[in-house]
Structure formats: structure tokens, C-alpha cells
SEGU-544096 format. One line per field, with one value per atom (N, C-alpha, C, O): residue number from 1; x, y, z. Coordinates in steps of 0.1 Angstrom, whole numbers, plus 2048, in hexadecimal, padded with zeros to 3 digits. Layout:
<atoms>
num c(NUM_...)
east c(X_...)
north c(Y_...)
up c(Z_...)
</atoms>
This chain:
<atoms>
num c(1_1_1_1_2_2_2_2_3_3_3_3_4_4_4_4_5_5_5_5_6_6_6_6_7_7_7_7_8_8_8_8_9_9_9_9_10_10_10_10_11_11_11_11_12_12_12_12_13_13_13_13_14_14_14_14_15_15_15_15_16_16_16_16_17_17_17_17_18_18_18_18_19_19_19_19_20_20_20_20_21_21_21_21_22_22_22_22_23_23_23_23_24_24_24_24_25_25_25_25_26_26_26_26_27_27_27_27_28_28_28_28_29_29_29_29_30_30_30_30_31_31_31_31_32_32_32_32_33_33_33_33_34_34_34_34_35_35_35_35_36_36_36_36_37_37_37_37_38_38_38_38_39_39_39_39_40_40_40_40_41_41_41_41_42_42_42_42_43_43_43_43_44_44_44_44_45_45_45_45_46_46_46_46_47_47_47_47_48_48_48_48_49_49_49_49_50_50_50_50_51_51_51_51_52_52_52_52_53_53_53_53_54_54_54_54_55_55_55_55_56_56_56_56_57_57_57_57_58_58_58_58_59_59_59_59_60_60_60_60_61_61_61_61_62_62_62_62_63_63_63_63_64_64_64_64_65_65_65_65_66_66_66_66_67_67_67_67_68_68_68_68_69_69_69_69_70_70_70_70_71_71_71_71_72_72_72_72_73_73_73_73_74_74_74_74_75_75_75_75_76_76_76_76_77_77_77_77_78_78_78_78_79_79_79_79_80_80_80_80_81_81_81_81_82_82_82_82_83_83_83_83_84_84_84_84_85_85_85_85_86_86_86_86_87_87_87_87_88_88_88_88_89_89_89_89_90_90_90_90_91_91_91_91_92_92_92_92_93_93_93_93_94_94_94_94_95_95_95_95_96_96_96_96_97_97_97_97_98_98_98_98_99_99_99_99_100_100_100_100_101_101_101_101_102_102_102_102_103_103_103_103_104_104_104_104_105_105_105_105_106_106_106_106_107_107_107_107_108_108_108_108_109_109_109_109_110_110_110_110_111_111_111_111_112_112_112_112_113_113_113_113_114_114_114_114_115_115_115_115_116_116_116_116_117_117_117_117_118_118_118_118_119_119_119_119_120_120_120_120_121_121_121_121_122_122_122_122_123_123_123_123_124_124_124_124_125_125_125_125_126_126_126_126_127_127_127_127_128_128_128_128_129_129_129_129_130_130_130_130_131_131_131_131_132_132_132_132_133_133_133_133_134_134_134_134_135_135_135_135_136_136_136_136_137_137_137_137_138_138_138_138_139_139_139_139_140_140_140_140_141_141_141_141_142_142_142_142_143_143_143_143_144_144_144_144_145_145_145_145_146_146_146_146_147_147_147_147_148_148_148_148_149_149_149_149_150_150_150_150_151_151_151_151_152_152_152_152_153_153_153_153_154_154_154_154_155_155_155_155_156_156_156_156_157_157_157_157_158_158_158_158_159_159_159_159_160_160_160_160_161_161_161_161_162_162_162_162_163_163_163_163_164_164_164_164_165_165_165_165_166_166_166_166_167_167_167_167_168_168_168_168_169_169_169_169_170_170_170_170_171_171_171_171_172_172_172_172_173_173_173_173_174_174_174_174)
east c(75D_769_770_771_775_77F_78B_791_78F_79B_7A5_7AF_7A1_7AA_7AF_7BA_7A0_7A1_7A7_7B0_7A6_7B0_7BD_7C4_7C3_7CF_7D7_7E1_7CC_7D1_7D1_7D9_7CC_7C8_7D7_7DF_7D7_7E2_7F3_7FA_7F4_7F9_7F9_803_7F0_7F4_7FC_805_7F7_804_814_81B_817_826_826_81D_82F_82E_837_83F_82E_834_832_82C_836_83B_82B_826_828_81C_81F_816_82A_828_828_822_82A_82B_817_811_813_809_7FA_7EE_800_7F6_7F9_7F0_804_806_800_7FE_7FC_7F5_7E9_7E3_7E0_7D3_7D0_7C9_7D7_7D4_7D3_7CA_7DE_7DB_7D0_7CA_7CD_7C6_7B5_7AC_7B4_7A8_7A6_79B_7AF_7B1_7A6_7A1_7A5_7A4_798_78D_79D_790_794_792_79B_79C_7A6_7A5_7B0_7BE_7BB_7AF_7BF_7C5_7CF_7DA_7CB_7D4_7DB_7D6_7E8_7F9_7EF_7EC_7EE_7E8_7DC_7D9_7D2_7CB_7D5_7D8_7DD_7E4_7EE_7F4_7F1_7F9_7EE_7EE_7E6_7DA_7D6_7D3_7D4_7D1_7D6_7D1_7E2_7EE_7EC_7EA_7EE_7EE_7E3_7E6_7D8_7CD_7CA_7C4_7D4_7D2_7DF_7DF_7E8_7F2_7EC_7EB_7E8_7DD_7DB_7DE_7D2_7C4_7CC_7C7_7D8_7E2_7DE_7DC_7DC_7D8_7E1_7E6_7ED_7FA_806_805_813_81B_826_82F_82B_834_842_845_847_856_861_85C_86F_877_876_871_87C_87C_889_894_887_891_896_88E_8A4_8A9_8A7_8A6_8A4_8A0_8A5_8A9_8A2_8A6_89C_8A1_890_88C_889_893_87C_87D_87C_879_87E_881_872_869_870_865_863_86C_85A_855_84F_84A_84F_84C_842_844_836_82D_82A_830_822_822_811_80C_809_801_804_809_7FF_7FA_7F1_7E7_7F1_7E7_7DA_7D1_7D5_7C4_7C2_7B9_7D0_7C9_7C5_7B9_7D0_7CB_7C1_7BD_7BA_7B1_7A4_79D_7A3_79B_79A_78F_7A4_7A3_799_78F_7A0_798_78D_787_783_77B_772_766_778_775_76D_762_77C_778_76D_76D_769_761_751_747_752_741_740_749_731_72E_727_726_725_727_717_711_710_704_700_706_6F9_6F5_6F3_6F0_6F4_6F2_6EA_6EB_6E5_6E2_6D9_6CE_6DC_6CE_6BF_6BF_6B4_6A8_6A9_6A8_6AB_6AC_6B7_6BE_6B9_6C5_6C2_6B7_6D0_6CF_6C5_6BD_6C7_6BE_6AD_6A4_6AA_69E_696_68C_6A0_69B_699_692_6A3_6A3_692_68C_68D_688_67B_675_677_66E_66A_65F_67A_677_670_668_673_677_667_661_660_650_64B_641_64D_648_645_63A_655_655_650_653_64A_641_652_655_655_65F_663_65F_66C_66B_671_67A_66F_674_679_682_676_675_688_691_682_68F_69C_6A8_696_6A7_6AB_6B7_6A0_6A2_6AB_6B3_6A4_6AC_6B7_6BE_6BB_6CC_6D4_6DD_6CF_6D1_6D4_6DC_6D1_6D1_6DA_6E2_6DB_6E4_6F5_6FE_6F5_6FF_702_70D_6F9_702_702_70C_6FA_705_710_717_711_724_72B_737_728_72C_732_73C_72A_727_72F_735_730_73A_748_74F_74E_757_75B_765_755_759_75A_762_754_756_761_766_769_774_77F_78A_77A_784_78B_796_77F_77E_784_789_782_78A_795_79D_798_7A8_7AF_7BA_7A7_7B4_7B4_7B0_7BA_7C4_7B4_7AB_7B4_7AF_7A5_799_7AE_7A7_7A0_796_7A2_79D_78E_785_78F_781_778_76C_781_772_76E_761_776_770_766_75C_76A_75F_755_74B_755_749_741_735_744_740_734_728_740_735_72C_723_731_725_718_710_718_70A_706_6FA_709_707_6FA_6EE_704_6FB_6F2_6EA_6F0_6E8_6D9_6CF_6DF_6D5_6CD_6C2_6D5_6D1_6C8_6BC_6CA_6C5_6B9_6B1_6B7_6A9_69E_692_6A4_69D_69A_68E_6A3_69B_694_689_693_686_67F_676_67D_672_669_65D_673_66F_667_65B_66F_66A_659_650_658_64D_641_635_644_63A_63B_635_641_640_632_630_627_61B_615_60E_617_60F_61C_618_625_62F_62C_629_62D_629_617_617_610_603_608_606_60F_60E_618_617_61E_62A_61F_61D_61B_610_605_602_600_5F8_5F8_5EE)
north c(E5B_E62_E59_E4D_E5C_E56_E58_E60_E4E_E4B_E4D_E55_E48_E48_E52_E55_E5B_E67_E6F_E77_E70_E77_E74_E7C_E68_E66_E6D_E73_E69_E74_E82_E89_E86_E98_E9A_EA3_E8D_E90_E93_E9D_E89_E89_E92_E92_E9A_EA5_EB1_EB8_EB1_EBB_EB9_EC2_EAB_EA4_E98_E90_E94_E80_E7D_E83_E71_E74_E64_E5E_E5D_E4B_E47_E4C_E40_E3C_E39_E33_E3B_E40_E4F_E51_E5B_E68_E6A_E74_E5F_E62_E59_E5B_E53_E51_E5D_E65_E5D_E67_E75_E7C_E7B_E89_E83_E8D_E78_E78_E73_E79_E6A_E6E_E7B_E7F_E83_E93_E98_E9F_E94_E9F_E9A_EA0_E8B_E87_E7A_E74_E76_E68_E6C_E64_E76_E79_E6A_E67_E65_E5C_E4F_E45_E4F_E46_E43_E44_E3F_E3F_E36_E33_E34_E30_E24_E27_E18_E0D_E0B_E0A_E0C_E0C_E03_E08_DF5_DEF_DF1_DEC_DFC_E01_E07_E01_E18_E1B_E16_E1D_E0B_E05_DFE_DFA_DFC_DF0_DF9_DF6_E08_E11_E15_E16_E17_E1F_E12_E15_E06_DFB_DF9_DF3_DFD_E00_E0C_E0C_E17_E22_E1E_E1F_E1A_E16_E12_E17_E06_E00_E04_E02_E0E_E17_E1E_E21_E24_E2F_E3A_E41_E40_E4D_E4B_E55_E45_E49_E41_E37_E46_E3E_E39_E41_E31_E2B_E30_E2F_E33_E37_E2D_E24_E2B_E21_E1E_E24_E15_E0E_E19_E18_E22_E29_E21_E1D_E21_E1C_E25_E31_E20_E2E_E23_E18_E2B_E24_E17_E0C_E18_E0A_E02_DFB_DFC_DF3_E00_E0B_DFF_E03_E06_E00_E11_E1D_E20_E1C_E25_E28_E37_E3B_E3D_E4A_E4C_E4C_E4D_E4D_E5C_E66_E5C_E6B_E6C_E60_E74_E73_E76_E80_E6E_E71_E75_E75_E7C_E8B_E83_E8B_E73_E6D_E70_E74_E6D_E70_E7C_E7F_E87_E93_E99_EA2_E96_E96_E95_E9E_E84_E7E_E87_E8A_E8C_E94_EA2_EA6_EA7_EB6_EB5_EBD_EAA_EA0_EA3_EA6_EA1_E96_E9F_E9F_EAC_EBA_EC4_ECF_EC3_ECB_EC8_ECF_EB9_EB4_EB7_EB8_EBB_EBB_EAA_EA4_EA6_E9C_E9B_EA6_E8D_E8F_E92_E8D_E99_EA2_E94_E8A_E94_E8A_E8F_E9B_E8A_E79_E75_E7B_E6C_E62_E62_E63_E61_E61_E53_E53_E4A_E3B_E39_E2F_E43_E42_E38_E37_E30_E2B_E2F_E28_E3F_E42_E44_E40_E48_E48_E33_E30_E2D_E22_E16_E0C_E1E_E18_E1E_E17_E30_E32_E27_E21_E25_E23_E12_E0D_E0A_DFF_DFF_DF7_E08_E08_E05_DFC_E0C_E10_E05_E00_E01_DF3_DEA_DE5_DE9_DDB_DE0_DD9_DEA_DED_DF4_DF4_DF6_DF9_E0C_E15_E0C_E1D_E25_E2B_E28_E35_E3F_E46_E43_E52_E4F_E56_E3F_E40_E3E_E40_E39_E37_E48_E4C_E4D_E59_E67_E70_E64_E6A_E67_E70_E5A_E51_E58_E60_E55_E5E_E69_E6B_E72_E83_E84_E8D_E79_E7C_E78_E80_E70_E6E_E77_E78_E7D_E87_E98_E9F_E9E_EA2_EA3_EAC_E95_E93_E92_E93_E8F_E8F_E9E_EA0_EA4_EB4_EBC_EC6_EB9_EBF_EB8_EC1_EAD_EA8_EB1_EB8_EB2_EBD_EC8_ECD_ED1_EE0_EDD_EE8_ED5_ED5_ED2_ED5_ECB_EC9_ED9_EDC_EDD_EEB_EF6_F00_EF4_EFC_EFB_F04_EF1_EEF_EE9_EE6_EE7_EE1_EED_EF8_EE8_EF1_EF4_EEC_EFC_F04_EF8_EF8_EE8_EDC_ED7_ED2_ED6_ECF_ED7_ED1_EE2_EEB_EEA_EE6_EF0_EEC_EDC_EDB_ECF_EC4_EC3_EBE_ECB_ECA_ED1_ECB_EDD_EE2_EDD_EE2_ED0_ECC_EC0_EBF_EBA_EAE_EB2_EAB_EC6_EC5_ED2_ED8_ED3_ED7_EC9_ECB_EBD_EB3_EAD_EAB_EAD_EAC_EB0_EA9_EBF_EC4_EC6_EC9_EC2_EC1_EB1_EB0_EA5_E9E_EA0_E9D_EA6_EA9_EB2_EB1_EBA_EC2_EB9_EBD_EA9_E9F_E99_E99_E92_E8E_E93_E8E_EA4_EA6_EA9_EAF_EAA_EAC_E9C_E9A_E93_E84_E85_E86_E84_E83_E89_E84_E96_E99_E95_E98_E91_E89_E78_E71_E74_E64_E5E_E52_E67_E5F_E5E_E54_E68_E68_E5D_E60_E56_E55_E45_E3D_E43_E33_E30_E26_E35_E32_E2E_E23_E3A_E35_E26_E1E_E26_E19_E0A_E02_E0C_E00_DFD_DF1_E09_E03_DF9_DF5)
up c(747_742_738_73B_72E_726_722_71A_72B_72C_71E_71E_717_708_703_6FF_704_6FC_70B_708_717_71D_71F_724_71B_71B_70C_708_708_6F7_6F8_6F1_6FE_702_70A_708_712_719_712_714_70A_6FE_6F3_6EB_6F1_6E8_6ED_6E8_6FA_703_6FE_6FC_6FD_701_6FE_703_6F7_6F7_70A_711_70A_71A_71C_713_727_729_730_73A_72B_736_744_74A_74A_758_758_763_753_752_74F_751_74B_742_750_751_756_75F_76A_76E_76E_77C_778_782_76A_769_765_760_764_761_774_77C_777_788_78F_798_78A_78F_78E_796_781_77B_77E_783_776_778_77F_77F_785_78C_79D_7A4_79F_7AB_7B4_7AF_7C0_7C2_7BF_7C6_7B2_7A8_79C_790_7A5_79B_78B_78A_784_778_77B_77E_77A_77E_770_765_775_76B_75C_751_760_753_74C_742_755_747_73F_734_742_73C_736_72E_737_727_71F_714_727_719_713_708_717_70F_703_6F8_709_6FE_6F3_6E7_6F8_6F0_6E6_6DC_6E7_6DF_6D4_6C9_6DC_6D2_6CA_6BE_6D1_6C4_6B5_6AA_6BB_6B3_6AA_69E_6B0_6A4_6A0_695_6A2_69B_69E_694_6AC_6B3_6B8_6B3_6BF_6C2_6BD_6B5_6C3_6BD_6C5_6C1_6CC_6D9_6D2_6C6_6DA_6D7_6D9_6E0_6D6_6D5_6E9_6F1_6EA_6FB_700_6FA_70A_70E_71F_728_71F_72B_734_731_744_74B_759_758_767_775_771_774_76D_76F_768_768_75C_753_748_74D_738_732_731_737_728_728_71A_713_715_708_709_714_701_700_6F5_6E9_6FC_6F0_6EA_6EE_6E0_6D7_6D1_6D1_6CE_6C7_6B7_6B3_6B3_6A3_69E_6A5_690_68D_68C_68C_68B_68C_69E_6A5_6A2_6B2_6B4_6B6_6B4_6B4_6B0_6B7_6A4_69F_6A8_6AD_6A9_6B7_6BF_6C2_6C5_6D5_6D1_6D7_6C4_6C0_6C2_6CA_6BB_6B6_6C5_6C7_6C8_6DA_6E3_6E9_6DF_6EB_6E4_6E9_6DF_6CE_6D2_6D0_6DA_6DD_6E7_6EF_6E7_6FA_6F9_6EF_709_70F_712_715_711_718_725_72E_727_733_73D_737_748_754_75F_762_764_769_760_75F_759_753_75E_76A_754_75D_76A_776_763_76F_778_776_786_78C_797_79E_797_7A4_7B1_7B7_7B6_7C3_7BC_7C3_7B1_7AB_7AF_7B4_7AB_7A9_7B6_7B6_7C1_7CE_7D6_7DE_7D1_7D8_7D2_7DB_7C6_7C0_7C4_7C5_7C5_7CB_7D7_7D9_7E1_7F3_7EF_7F5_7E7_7EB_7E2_7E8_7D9_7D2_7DD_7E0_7E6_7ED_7FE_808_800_80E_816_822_811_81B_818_80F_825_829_821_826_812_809_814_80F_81F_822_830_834_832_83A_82D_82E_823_819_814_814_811_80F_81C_819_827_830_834_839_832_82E_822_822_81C_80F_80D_804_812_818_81D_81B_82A_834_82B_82C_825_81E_814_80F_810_803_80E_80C_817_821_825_827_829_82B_824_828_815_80B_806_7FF_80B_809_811_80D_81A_824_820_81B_820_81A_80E_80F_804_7FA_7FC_7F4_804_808_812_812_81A_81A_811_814_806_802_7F5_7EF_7F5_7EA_7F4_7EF_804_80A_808_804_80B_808_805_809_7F7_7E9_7DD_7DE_7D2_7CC_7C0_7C1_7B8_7B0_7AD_7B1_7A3_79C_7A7_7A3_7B2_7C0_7C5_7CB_7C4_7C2_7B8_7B9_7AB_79E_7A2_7A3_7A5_7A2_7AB_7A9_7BA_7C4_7BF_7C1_7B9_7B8_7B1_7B1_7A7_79C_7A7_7A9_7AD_7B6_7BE_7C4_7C1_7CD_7C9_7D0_7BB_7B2_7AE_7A9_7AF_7AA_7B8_7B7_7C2_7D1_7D4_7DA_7D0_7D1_7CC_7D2_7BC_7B9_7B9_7B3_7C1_7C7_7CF_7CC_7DC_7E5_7E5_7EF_7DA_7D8_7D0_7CE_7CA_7C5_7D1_7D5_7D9_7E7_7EB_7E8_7F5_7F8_7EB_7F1_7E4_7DB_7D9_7D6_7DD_7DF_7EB_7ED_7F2_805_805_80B_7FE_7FF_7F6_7F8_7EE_7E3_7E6_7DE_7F0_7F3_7F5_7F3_7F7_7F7_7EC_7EA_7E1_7D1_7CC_7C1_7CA_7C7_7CA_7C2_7D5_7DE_7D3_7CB_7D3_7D2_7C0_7BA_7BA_7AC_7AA_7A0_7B2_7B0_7B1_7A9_7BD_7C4_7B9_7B7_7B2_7AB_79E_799)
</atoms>
């Protein structure tokens, strides 16, 4: 995910303070994984920079004085820019669990128990998210549904693994 260009997206909505501007990318995309306060000013500090936004005078407020940033028409631009591409399709062919099974069998060891570990964890993984699509709010569902076609189609790679481990071991060994 990028950060820059979603804090700019965020920003074409409304010029808003980089505390206004982390607390709705947390809502929205933080989930798991908040947005630590000092990326979002090294950020803003960067696009300042490049001239995709623009910091507003220091406003007095209850706590240390605040800045109100804005986007500018190269940022705006950028975002149009941004939303306009599709994104490379994922997972890359070399994934972490591809490369664990292919070791387990290089080095004599049990592919079939990492893999049933493995199962067993994106299961619960899986259940974890169908609760959470039960009962979170509209954004809390699509994101679930997003991780748990993701799982899944994990999981129909595993066994499709589990059952080819002997043609699979013999080509690695040789």
C-alpha cells in the first residue's frame, strides 16, 4: 500500500492536520497496523517537498500547534494518476510458503507436516475473519472477504501440494 498517495487521496477530500489525517487512514486502512504519528509527518514533509501538498500557517489548538495541510493541483493530479492504474496482480510466483515447502524436501525434512501446520493456521485465520465479517461494519467485511479468497486460494495450493509431494521431493533431490 502507499502511503503517500493515500494520504493525498485523503487529502483531496479536505485539507486536514496530520493528526485528522492518520486517525482516517487508521480507520480506513490502518486495520492490524496503525500508521506511526512520525511516518505521517515525514510524509507530509516529503510531499511538501515535491509540491503535491501544501502545510498551512501553525494554528493554536488544546495541544502543540498544528498545520493544516491541502493538496495541490501536481498532487491531485498524482492521485487521479494513481487511481486510473490497476496494480500488479499478486502473489508473486516465489512465496515465502512455496519456498519453505521446497526447502523442507531439499533438506530431508517433513513438507507434509509444515504444510498441515500451515492449513491449520490459515483455518483459524479463516474463522477469525468470518467472525470478524459477521460482525463488523460494511469496510470490516469487504476487507475480510478480501483475506479470506486470499486463504483460500492458499489452501487449494496446499492440498494440491500435499498431494504431489512425491513428484515434487524427487524433482528437488535431483
Amino acid at each position: 500500500m502507499s502511503v503517500p498517495l493515500t494520504l493525498l487521496g485523503l487529502l483531496d477530500r479536505e485539507p486536514s492536520h496530520g493528526y485528522d489525517l492518520k486517525r482516517e487512514y487508521d480507520s480506513y486502512f490502518g486495520r492490524g497496523k496503525p500508521l506511526p504519528f512520525g511516518q505521517v509527518y515525514s510524509t507530509l514533509g516529503r510531499l511538501a517537498r515535491d509540491g503535491k501538498v501544501l502545510p498551512g500557517e501553525a494554528e493554536p489548538g488544546a495541544g502543540p500547534e498544528r498545520k493544516r495541510y491541502s493538496i495541490t493541483e501536481e498532487g491531485r493530479e498524482e492521485v487521479e494518476v494513481w487511481l486510473s492504474q490497476p496494480i500488479e496482480p499478486e502473489p508473486h510466483l516465489q512465496t515465502e510458503l512455496f519456498a519453505k515447502v521446497v526447502l523442507s524436501l531439499m533438506l530431508g525434512r517433513s513438507a507434509e507436516l509444515y504444510l498441515d501446520l500451515q492449513r491449520s493456521t490459515h483455518l483459524e485465520r479463516m474463522r477469525e475473519l468470518t467472525e470478524l465479517k459477521r460482525t463488523g461494519a460494511v469496510l470490516d467485511a469487504l476487507l475480510a472477504d478480501h483475506g479470506l479468497f486470499h486463504l483460500e486460494a492458499d489452501l487449494r495450493w496446499i492440498d494440491l501440494t500435499s498431494a504431489r509431494l512425491h513428484v515434487l521431493a524427487e524433482a528437488v533431490r535431483s
